[in-house]
C-alpha positions in Angstrom: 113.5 182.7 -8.4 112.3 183.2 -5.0 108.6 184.2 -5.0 108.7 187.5 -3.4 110.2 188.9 -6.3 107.5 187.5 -8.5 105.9 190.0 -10.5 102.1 190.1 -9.4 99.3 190.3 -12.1 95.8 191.5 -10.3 92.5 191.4 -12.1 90.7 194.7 -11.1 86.8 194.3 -10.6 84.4 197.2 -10.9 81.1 197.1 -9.3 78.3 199.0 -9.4 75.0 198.0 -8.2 76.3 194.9 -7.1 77.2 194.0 -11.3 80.8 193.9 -12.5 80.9 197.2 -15.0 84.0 198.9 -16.8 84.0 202.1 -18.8 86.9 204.1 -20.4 88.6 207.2 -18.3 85.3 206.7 -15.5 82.6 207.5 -18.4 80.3 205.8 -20.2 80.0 202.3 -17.8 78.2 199.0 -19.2 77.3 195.6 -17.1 79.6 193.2 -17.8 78.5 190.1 -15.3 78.5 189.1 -11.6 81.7 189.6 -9.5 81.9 186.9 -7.8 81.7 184.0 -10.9 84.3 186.4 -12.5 86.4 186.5 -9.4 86.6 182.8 -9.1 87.3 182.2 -12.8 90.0 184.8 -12.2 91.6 182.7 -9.2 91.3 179.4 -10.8 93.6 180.9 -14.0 96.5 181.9 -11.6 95.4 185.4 -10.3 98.0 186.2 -7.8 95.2 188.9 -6.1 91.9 190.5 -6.8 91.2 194.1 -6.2 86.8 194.6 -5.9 85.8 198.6 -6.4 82.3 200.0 -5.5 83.1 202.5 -8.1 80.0 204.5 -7.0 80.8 204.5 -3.6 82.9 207.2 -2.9 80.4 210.4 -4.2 77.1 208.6 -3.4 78.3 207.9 0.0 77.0 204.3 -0.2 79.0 201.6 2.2 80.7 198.8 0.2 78.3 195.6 -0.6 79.5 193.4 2.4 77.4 190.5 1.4 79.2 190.5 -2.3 82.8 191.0 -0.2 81.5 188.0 1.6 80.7 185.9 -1.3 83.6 186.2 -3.7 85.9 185.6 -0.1 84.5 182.7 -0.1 85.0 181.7 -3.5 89.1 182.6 -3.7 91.8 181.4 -2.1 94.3 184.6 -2.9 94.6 187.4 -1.6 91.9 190.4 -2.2 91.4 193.9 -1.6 88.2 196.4 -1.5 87.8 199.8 -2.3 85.1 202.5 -3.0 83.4 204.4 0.1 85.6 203.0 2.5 86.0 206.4 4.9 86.9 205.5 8.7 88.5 202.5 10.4 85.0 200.6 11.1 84.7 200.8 7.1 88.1 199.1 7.1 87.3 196.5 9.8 84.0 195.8 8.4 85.4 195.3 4.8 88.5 192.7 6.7 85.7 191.1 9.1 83.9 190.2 5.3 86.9 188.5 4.1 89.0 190.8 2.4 93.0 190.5 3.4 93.3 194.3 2.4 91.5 198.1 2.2 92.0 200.6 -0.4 91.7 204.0 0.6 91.6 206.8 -2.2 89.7 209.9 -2.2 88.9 209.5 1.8 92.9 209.1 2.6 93.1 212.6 0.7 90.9 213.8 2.6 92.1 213.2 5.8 95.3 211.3 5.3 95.4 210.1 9.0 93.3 207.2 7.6 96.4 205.7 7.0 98.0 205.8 10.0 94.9 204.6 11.9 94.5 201.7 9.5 97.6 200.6 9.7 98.1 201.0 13.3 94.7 199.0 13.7 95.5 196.3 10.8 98.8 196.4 10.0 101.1 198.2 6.9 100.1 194.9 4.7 96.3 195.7 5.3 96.3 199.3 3.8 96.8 199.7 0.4 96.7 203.8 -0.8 94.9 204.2 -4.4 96.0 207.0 -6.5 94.3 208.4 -9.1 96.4 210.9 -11.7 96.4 213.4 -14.1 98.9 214.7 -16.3 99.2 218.5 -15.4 101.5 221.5 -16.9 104.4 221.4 -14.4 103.9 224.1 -11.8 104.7 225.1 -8.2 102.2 223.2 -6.5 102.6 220.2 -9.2 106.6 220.4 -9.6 106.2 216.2 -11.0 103.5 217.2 -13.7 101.2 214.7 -12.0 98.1 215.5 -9.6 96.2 213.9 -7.5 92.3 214.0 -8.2 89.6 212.5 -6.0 85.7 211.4 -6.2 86.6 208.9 -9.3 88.7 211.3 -11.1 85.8 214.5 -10.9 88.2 216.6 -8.2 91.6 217.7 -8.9 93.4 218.3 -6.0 96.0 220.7 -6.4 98.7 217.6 -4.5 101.4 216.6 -6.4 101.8 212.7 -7.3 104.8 212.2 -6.1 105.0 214.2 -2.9 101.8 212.4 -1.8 103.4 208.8 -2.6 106.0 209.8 -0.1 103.4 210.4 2.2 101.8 207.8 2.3 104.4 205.9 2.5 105.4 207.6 6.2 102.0 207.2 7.1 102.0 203.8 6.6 100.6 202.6 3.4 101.9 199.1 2.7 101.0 199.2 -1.3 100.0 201.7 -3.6 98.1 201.6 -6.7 98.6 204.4 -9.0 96.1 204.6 -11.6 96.6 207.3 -14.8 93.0 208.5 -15.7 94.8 209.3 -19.1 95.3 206.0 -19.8 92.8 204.3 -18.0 90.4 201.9 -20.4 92.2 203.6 -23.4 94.2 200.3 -23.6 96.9 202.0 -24.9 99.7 200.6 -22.3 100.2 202.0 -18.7 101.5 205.5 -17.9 105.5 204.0 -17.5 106.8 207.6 -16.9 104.4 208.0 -13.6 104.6 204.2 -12.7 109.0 204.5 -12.8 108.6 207.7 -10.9 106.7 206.8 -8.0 108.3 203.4 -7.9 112.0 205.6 -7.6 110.3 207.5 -4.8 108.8 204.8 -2.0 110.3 201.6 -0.9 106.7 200.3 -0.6 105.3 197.9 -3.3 103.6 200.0 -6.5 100.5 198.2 -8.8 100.5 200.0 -12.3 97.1 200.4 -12.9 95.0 202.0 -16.2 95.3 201.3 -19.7 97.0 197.7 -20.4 95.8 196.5 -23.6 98.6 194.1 -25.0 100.5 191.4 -23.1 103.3 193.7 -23.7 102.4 196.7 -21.6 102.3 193.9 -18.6 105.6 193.7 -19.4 106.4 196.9 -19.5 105.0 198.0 -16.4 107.0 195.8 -14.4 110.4 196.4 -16.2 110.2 200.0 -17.5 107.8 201.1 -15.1 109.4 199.3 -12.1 106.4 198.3 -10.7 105.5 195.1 -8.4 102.1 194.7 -10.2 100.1 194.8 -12.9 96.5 195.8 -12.1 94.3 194.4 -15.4 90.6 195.3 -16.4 89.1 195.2 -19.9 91.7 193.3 -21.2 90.0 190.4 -19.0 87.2 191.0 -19.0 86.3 190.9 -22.0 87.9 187.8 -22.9 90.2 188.9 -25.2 93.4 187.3 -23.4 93.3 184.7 -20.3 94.6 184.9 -16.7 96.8 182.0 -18.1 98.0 183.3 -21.1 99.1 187.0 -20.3 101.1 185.1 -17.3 102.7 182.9 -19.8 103.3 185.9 -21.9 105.1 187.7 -19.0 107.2 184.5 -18.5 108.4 183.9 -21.8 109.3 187.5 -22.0 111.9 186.9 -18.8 109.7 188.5 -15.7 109.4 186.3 -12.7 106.0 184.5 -12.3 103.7 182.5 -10.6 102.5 180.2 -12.6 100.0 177.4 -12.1 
């Protein structure tokens, strides 16, 4: 199969204070080792990307760790994207200057969406990657999908609908987006397929399912059910509990097109 429809599997690290941390639905964070040894052991199972969050970034109003960026670009060979605190263009061109092929904007695109556009004008489409995080809301007038946006690591609801801000993004230029359930995010109880299939039915840009895989399976899942173009991973990794390697074997044996090593 040609490689552009190969299914992408993207280790997601977390970073606060300059450590790699994870916790489950934003609380309760613990240190789980340095970002950039992970990073590289990440790249040298078969990680297709790598996707580096200052998780504290984006309500402390700290810049992104440039010298980290720095570091783990010059430890892998794949492509890799930053996020957290990233708020104006310079933030984007700083973060690309350090390495990084891509920038993910989240709460600041929400804020003032024309982020996107300048980002992509300045970088390109394939440069600007649009993070979602969602909730699963009572359907209502200003939530018609049941899904809302909420900002500041999952603190602020928004009042936006999920799938009316996809669209959006996608006309303002997003190349990716990565939407992320905060219901099933660490819970590693399988990704959100009904949110994933739904945004994926409502852009032509490329969509990474992100929050709660905890099986091989739900990899799976998220890129047939869900109709996704990536699986975004965290404790499942990180933890050691299944391989780079394995969970792309997995994905191959279970008939979804690879990259393997």
């Amino acid at each position: 199969m040609s490689s552009h429809l190969s299914k992408r599997l993207i280790p997601c690290l977390d970073v606060r204070d300059g450590r790699l941390t994870k916790g489950i639905r934003f609380q309760g964070n613990v240190d789980i080792g340095d970002p950039v040894e992970t990073a590289r052991r990440y790249y040298e199972e078969g990680a297709d990307e790598i996707v580096f969050y200052d998780i504290t970034a984006s309500y402390e109003s700290r810049g992104i760790f440039l010298d980290v960026v720095e570091r783990v670009a010059g430890n892998i060979f794949i492509p890799f994207s930053v996020g957290g605190g990233i708020s104006t263009v310079e933030d984007m061109r700083a973060v690309l200057l350090a390495g990084a092929e891509k920038v993910s904007v989240n709460s600041a695109a929400v804020r003032n969406p024309r982020i996107i556009s300048e980002g992509a004008e300045a970088f390109g489409s394939q440069a600007v990657v649009v993070g979602m995080d969602v909730l699963k809301v009572p359907v209502s007038e200003r939530c018609p999908s049941g899904y809302e946006i909420v900002i500041n690591g999952g603190r602020k609801p928004m009042g936006l609908d999920a799938i009316a801000w996809a669209r959006r993004c996608e006309e303002l230029g997003a190349g990716e987006l990565c939407v992320n359930s905060i219901d099933a995010d660490g819970t590693k109880d399988g990704y959100e397929l009904t949110l994933t299939r739904m945004i994926c039915d409502a852009v032509t840009i490329p969509v990474i399912a992100s929050g709660g895989a905890g099986a091989p399976r739900h990899l799976v899942d998220a890129v047939t059910q869900g109709g996704a173009s990536a699986a975004l991973v965290a404790s499942i990794v990180h933890y050691g509990q299944y391989s780079i390697a394995e969970l792309k074997t997995y994905m191959a044996q279970s008939g979804v097109s690879v990259r393997l090593i």
